[in-house]
Backbone as CSV, one residue per row, in Angstrom:
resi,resn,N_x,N_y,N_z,CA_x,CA_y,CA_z,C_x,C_y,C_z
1,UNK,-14.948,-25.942,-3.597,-13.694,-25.304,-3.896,-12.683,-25.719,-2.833
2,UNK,-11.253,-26.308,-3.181,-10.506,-26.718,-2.454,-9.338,-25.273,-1.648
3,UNK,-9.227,-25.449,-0.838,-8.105,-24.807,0.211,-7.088,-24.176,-0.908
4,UNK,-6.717,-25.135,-1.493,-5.306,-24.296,-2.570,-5.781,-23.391,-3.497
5,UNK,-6.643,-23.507,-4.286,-7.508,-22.789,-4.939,-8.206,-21.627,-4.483
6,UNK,-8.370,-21.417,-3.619,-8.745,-19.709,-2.929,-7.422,-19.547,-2.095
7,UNK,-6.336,-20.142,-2.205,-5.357,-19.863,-1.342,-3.646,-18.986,-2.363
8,UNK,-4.152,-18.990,-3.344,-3.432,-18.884,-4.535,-3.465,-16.868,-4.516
9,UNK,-2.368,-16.821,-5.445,-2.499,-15.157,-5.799,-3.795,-14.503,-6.727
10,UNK,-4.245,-13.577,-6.356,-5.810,-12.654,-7.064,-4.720,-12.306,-8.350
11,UNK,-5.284,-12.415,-9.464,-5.101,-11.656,-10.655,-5.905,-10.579,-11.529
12,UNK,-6.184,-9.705,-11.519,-6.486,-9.041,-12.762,-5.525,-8.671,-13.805
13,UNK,-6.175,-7.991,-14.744,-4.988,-7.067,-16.580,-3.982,-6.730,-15.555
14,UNK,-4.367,-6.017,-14.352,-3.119,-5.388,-14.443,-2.188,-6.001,-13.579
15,UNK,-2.305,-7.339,-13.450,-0.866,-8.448,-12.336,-1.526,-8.546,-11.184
16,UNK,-0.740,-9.124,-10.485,-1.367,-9.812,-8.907,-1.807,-9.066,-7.749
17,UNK,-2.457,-8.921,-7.745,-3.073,-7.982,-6.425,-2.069,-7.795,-4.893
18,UNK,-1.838,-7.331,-4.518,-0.827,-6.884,-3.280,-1.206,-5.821,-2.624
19,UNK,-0.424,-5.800,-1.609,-1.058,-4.833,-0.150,-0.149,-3.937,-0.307
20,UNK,0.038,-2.494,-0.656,0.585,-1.680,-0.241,0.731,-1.251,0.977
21,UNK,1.825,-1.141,2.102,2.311,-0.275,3.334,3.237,0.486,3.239
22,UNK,2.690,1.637,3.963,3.591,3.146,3.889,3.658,3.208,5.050
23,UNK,4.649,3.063,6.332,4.895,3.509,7.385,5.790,5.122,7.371
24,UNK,4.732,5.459,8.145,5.474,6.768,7.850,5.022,7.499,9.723
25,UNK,5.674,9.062,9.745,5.372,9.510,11.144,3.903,10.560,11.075
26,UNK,3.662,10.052,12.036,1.845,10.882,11.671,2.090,12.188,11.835
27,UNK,2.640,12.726,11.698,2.656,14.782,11.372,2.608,14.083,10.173
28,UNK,3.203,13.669,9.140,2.641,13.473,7.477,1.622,12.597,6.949
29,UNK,0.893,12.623,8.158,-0.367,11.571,7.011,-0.833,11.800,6.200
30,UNK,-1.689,13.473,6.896,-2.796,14.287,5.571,-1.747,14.602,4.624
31,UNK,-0.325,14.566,4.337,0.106,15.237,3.237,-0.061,13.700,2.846
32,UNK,0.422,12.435,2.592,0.864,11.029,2.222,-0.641,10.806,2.125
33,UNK,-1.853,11.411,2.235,-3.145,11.106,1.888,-3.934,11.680,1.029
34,UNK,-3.203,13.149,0.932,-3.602,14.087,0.042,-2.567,13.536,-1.189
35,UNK,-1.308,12.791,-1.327,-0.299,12.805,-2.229,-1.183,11.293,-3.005
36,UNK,-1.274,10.248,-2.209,-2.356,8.752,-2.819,-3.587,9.776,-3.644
37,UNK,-4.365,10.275,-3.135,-5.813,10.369,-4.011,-5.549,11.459,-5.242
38,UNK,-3.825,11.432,-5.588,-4.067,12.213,-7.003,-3.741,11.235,-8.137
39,UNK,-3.879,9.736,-7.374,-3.344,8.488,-8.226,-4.414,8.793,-8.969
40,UNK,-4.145,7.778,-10.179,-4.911,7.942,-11.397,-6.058,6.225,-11.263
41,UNK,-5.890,6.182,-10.487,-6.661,4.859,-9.676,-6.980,4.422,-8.386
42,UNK,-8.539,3.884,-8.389,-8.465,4.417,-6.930,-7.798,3.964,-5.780
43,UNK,-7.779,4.312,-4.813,-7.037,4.293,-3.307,-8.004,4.056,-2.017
44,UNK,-8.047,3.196,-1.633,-8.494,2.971,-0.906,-8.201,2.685,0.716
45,UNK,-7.348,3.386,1.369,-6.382,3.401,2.352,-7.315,2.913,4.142
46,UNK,-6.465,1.735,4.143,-6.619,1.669,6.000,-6.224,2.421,6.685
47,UNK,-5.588,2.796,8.192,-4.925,3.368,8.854,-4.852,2.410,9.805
48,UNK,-3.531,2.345,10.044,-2.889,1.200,11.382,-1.876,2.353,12.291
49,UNK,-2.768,3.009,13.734,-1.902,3.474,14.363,-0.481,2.710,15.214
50,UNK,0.351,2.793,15.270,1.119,1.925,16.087,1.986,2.867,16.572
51,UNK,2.844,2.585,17.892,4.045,3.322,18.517,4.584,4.783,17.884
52,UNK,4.213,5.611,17.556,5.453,6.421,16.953,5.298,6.555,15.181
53,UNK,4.252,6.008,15.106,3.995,5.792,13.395,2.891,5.601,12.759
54,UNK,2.270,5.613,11.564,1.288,5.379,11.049,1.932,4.728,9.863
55,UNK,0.667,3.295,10.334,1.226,2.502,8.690,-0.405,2.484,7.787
56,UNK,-0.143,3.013,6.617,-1.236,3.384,5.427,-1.060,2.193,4.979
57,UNK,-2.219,1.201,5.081,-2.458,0.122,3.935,-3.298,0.001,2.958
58,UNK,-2.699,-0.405,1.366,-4.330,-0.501,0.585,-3.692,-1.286,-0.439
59,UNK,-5.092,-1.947,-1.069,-4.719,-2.663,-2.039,-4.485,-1.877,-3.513
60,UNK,-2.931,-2.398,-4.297,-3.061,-2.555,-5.691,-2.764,-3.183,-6.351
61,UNK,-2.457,-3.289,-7.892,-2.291,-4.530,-9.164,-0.735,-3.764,-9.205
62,UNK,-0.084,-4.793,-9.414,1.263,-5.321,-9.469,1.930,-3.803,-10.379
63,UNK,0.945,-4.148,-11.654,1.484,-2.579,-12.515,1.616,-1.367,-11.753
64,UNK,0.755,-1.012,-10.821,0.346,-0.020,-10.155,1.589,0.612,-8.991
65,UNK,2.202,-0.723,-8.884,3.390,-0.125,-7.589,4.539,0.722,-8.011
66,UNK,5.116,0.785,-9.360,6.152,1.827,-9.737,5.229,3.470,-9.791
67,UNK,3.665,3.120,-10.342,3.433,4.501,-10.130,3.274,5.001,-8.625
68,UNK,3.161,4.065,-8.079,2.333,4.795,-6.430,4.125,4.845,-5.975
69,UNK,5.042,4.557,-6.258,6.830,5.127,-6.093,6.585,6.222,-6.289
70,UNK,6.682,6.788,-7.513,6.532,7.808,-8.880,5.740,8.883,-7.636
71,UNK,4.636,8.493,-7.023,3.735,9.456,-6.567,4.312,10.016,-5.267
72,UNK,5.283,8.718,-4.300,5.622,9.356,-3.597,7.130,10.197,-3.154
73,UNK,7.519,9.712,-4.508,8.744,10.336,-4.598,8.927,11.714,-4.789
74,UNK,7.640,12.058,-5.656,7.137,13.720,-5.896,6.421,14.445,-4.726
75,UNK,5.975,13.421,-3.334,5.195,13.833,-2.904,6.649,14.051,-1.608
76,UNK,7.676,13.808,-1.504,8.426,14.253,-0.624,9.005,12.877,-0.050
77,UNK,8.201,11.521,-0.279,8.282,10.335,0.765,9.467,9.799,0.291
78,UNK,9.706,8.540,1.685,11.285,8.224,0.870,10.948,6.842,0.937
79,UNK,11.190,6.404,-0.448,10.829,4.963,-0.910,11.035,4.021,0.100
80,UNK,11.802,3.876,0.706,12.107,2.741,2.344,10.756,3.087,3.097
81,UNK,10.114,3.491,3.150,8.930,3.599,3.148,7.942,3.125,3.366
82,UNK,8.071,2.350,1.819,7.085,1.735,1.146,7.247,0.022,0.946
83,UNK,6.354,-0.627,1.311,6.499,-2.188,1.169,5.300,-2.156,0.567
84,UNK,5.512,-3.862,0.056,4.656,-4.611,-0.871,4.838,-5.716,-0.453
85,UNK,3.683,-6.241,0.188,3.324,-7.526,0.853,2.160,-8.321,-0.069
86,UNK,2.348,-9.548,0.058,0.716,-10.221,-0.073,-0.288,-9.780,0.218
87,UNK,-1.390,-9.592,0.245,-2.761,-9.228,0.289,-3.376,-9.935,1.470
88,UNK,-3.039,-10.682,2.018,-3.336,-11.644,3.628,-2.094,-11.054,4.714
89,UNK,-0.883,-10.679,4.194,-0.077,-10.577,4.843,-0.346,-9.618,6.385
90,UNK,-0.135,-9.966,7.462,-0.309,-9.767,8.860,0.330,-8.147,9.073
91,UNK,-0.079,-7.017,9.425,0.248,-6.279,9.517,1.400,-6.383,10.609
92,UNK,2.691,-5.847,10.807,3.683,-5.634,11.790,3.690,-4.675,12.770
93,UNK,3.957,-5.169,14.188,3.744,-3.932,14.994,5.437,-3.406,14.974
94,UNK,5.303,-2.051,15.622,7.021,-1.921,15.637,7.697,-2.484,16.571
């Protein structure tokens, strides 16, 4: 298998696989953790402590990112928030 060929975007039904990040301030994690696991798919969340913040990473399918908006818009969070990176993409320190 050549370099470009595993170097390409993951697909499943539901679009290209991507990294969800939620930087947010850690007094709201357990709520922004309790607000992900009422998705209707699962969640599978990292935790990246850094300076002053907690950034929540996990993977989903492309369809999946207006609902995980949807989830945190009800859940209090404010969409600036929320990024959508590549799935390799290097986490950022602040």
């Amino acid at each position: 298998m050549s370099a470009s060929s595993i170097s390409g975007p993951i697909r499943g039904t539901e679009g290209d696989l991507v990294s969800v990040r939620i930087a947010i301030d850690p007094r709201r994690l357990e709520d922004l953790l309790e607000t992900l696991a009422t998705a209707e798919f699962p969640v599978n969340p990292q935790l990246y402590h850094q300076h002053r913040r907690v950034v929540v990473e996990f993977p989903a399918y492309g369809t999946q990112v207006e609902r995980i908006r949807h989830l945190l818009a009800g859940g209090g969070f404010e969409a600036a928030s929320m990024r959508v990176c590549g799935p390799l993409d290097p986490v950022e320190a602040e």
